[in-house]
C-alpha positions as CSV (number, residue, x, y, z in Angstrom):
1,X,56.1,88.3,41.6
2,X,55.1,87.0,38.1
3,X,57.8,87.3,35.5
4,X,55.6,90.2,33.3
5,X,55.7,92.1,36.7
6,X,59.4,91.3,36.8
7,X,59.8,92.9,33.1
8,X,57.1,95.7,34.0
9,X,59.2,96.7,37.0
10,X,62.4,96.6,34.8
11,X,61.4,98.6,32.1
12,X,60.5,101.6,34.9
13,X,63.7,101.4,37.2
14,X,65.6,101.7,33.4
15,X,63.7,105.0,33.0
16,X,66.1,106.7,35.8
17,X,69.2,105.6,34.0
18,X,67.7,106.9,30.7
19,X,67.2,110.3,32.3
20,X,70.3,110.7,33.9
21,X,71.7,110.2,30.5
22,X,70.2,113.7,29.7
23,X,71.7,115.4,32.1
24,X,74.8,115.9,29.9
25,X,72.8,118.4,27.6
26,X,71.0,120.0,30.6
27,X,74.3,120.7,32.1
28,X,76.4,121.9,29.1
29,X,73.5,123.1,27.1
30,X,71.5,125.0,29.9
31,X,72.8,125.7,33.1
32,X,76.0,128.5,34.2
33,X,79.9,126.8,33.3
34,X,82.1,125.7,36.2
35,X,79.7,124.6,39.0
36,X,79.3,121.1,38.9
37,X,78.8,120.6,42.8
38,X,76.4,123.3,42.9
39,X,74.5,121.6,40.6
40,X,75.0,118.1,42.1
41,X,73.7,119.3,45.3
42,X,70.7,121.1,43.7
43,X,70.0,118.2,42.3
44,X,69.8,116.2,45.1
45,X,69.5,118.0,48.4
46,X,66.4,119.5,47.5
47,X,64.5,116.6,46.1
48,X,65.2,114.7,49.1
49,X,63.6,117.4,51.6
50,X,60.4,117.1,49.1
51,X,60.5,113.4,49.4
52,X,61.0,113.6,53.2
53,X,58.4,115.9,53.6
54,X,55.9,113.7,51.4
55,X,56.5,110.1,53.2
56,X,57.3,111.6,57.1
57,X,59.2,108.5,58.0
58,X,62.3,108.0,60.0
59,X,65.1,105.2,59.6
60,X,65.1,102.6,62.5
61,X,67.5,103.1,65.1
62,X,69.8,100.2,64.0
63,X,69.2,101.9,60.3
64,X,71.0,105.3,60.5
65,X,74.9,103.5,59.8
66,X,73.4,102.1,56.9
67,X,71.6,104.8,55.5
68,X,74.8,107.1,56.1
69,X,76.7,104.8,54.2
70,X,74.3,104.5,51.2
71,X,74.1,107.8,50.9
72,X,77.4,108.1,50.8
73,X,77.9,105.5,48.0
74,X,75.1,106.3,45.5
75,X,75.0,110.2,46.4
76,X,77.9,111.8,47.9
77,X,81.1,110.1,47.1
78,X,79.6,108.8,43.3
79,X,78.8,112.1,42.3
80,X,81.9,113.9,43.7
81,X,83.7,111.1,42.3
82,X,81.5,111.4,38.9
83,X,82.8,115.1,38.3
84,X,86.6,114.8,39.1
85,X,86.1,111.7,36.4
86,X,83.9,114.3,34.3
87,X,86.6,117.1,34.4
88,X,89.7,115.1,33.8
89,X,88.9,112.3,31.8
90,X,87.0,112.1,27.9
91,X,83.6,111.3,28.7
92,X,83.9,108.1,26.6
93,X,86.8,107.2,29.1
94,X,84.7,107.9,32.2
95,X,82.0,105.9,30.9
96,X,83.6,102.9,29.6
97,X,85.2,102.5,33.5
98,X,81.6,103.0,34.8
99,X,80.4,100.1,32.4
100,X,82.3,97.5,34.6
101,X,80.3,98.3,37.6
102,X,78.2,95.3,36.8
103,X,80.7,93.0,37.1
104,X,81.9,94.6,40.5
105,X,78.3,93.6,41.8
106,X,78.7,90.1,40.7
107,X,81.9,90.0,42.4
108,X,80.8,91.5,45.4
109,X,77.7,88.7,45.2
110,X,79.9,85.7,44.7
111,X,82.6,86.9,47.4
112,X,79.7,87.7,50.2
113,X,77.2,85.3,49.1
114,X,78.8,83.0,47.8
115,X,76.5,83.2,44.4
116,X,78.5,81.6,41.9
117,X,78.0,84.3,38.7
118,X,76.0,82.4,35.4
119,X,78.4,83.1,32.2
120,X,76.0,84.2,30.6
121,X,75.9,87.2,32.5
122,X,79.3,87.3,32.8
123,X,79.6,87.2,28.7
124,X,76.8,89.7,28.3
125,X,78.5,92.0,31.1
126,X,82.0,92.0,29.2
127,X,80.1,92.2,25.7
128,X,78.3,95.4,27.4
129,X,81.9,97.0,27.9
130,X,83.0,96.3,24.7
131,X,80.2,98.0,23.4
132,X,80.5,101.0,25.7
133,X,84.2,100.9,24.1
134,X,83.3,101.4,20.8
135,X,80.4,103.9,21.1
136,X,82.9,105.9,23.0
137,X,86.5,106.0,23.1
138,X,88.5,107.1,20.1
139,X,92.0,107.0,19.6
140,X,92.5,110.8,21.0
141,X,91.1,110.0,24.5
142,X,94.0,110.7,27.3
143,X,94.3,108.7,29.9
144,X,95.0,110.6,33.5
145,X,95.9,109.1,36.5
146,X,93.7,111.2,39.0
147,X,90.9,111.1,37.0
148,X,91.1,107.2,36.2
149,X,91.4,106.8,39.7
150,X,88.3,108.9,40.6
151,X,86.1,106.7,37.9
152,X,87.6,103.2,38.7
153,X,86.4,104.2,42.8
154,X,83.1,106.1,41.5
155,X,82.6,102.7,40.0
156,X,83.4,100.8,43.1
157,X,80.8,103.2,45.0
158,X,77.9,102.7,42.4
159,X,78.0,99.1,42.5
160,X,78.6,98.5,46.2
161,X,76.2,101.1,46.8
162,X,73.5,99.1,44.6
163,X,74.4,95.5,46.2
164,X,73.9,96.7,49.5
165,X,70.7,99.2,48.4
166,X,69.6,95.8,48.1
167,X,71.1,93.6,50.5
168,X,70.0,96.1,53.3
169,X,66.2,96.5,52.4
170,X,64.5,97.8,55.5
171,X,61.0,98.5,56.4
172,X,61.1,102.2,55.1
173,X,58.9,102.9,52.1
174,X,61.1,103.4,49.2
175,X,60.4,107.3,48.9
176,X,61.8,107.6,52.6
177,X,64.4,105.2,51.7
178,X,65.0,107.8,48.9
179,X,64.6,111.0,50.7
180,X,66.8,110.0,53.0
181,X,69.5,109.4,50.7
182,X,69.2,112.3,48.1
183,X,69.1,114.6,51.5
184,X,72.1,113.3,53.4
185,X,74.1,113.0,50.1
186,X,72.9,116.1,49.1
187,X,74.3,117.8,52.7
188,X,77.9,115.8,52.0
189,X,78.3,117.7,48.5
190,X,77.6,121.0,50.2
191,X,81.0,121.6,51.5
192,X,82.5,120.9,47.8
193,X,79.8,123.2,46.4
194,X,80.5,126.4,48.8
195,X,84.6,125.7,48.7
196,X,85.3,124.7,45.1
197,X,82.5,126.2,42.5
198,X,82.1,129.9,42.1
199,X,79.2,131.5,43.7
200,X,75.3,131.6,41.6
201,X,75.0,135.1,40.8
202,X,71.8,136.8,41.0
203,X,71.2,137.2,36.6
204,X,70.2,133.5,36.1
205,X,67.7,133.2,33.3
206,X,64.4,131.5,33.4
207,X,65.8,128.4,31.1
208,X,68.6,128.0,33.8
209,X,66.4,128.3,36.5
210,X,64.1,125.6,35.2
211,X,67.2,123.6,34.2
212,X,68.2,123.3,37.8
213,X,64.4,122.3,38.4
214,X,64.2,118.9,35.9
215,X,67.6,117.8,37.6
216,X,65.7,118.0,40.6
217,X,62.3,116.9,40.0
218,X,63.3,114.7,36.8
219,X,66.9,113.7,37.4
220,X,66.8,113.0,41.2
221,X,63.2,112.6,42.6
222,X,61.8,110.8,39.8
223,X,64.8,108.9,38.8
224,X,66.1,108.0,42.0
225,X,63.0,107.1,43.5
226,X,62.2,104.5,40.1
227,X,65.8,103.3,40.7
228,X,65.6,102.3,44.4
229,X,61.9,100.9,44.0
230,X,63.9,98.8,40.6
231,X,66.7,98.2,43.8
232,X,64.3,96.7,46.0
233,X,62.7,93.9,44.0
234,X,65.0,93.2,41.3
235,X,68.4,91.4,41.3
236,X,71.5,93.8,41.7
237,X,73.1,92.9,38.6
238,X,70.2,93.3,36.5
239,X,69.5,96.7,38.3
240,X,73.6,97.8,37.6
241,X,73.2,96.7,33.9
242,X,70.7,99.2,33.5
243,X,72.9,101.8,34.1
244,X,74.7,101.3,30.9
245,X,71.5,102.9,29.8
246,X,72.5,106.7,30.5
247,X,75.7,107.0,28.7
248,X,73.6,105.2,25.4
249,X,70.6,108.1,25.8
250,X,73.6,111.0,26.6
251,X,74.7,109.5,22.7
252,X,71.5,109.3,21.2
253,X,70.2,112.7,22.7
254,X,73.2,114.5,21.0
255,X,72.7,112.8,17.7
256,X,68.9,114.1,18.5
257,X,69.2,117.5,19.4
258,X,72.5,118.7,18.9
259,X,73.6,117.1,15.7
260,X,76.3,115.3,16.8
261,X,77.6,112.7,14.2
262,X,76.6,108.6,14.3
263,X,78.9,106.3,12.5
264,X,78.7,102.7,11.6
265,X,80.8,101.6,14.5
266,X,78.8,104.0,16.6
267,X,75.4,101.8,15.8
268,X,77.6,98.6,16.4
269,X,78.6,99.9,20.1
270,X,74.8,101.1,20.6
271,X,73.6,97.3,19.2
272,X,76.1,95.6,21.4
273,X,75.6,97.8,24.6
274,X,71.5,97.3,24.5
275,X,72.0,93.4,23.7
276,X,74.2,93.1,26.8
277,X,71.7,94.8,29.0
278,X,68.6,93.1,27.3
279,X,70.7,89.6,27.9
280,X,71.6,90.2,31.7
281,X,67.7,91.1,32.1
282,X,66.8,88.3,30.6
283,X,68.9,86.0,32.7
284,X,68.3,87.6,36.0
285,X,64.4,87.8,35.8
286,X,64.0,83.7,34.3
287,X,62.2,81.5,36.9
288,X,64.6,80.1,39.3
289,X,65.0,76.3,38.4
C-alpha cells in the first residue's frame, strides 16, 4: 500500500475516535440519567447482530479464543471499565490515563516483538499526554482509588486489545470481525445492564429514542467497523494515537454546542494533543528504510 493510501486509510479509522468523542453530549444531553450499561449494550449488542446479519460469516474453529478475548478487551471489559472511570473520576482524569494507552502498545510491541520503539514516537506519545493534561485536568480534579484503578486497566484493555486486533488478523472480513465483537461484548455488558441500571420505562421520547439509534448505527457500527478496517492495515501505535481524538472532539463539541468555555491553555493542550497524533502518524506510515 502506497503511502497516500496509508494517509487515506488514516484519516477514515480517526473518524471512529472522532465520533465516539460525541457520545459525551448524546449521553448527558439526550438519553435517560443513570443507565450507562443499558446504553453501552445498546450501543453495541445491536449493531453487531446487524453487522452479523449483513456479512454471514463465522470465525474459524481455532478463532473463537481469540475473538472471545477481543471482545472482551475492546467491548466488554473497556466499556464496563470506561463507566466505573466515568462515574468516579473527572472526566479530564479518566482521559488523561486513557492518553497513555499508546505507549502501552509500544511496550507490548517491544516486549513481544521485540520492536525497539523510535523516540520520536516515544516523544510525540508523552507530548500527546501532556497535552491531554492540560486540555483537561484542573486543580479541583480528585483522584479515587477505584476509579483510577478502573481507567489505568480500561487502558491496559484498549491497548492490548488494539495490538492483538492486529497481531491476530484472520481471514474474516472486517465487518464479521466486527459483528462479532460488538455482539459478544455486547452479550458480556448485559448482565451489568439488567443488575446495576434501573429499568427503560415505557415514556421515552422520540429524541431519546433516536439518541440510542446514532450510538448504535453512528457510534458502534460505523465507528467500530472504520476502527478495525484502520486495525487491520495500519500500525497499532498509529491506530492507538488516534484515539486521543475523542476526548479533543468531546472538548471542542461542548465549546460548539453547549457553550462551554475555551482558554488559552485550553488551545495549547488542543495544539499539543493534535501535533502528537499528527507526529506518531507521520512516523508510523514513512516508507520503511
Amino acid at each position: 500500500m502506497n503511502r497516500l493510501s496509508l494517509w487515506l486509510v488514516t484519516a477514515l479509522t480517526a473518524l471512529g475516535p472522532a465520533i465516539w468523542g460525541s457520545t459525551y453530549i448524546v449521553t448527558t444531553e439526550i438519553l435517560p440519567p443513570d443507565r450507562p450499561f443499558i446504553a453501552a449494550f445498546l450501543r453495541c449488542f445491536p449493531a453487531g447482530v446487524m453487522l452479523l446479519l449483513w456479512s454471514r460469516r463465522m470465525p474459524a474453529r481455532g478463532d473463537w479464543g481469540r475473538t472471545l478475548i477481543l471482545a472482551a478487551l475492546n467491548i466488554g471489559a473497556f466499556q464496563a471499565l470506561l463507566f466505573v472511570a466515568a462515574y468516579r473520576l473527572p472526566g479530564g482524569l479518566a482521559a488523561v490515563v486513557g492518553a497513555a494507552q499508546p505507549l502501552v502498545v509500544i511496550a507490548l510491541a517491544w516486549a513481544l516483538e521485540g520492536k525497539r520503539p523510535v523516540t520520536l514516537a516515544l516523544v510525540a506519545c508523552v507530548i500527546g499526554i501532556i497535552g491531554m493534561g492540560i486540555l483537561l485536568l484542573s486543580p479541583e480534579s480528585q483522584w479515587d482509588t477505584w476509579g483510577m484503578v478502573a481507567a489505568i486497566v480500561g487502558a491496559l484493555c484498549m491497548a492490548m486489545g488494539t495490538y492483538l486486533s492486529h497481531r491476530w488478523r484472520s481471514g474474516m472480513p472486517i465487518l464479521a470481525f466486527t459483528a462479532w465483537q460488538l455482539m459478544l461484548g455486547g452479550l458480556m455488558l448485559a448482565p451489568l445492564a439488567l443488575w446495576l441500571d434501573p429499568p427503560l420505562d415505557s415514556s421515552l421520547s422520540g429524541v431519546q429514542i433516536g439518541g440510542y439509534l446514532y450510538l448504535c448505527l453512528v457510534g458502534a457500527l460505523l465507528a467500530y467497523t472504520l476502527w478495525f478496517r484502520g486495525i487491520a492495515v495500519l500500525p497499532s501505535v498509529a491506530v492507538s494515537s488516534l484515539g486521543l481524538l475523542s476526548p479533543l472532539t468531546a472538548v471542542i463539541l461542548g465549546w460548539l454546542i453547549l457553550g462551554q468555555a475555551m482558554t488559552g491553555s485550553s488551545l495549547l493542550g488542543i495544539i499539543l494533543v493534535m501535533g502528537s497524533v499528527l507526529a506518531v502518524q507521520w512516523i508510523s506510515n514513512r516508507p520503511a528504510k
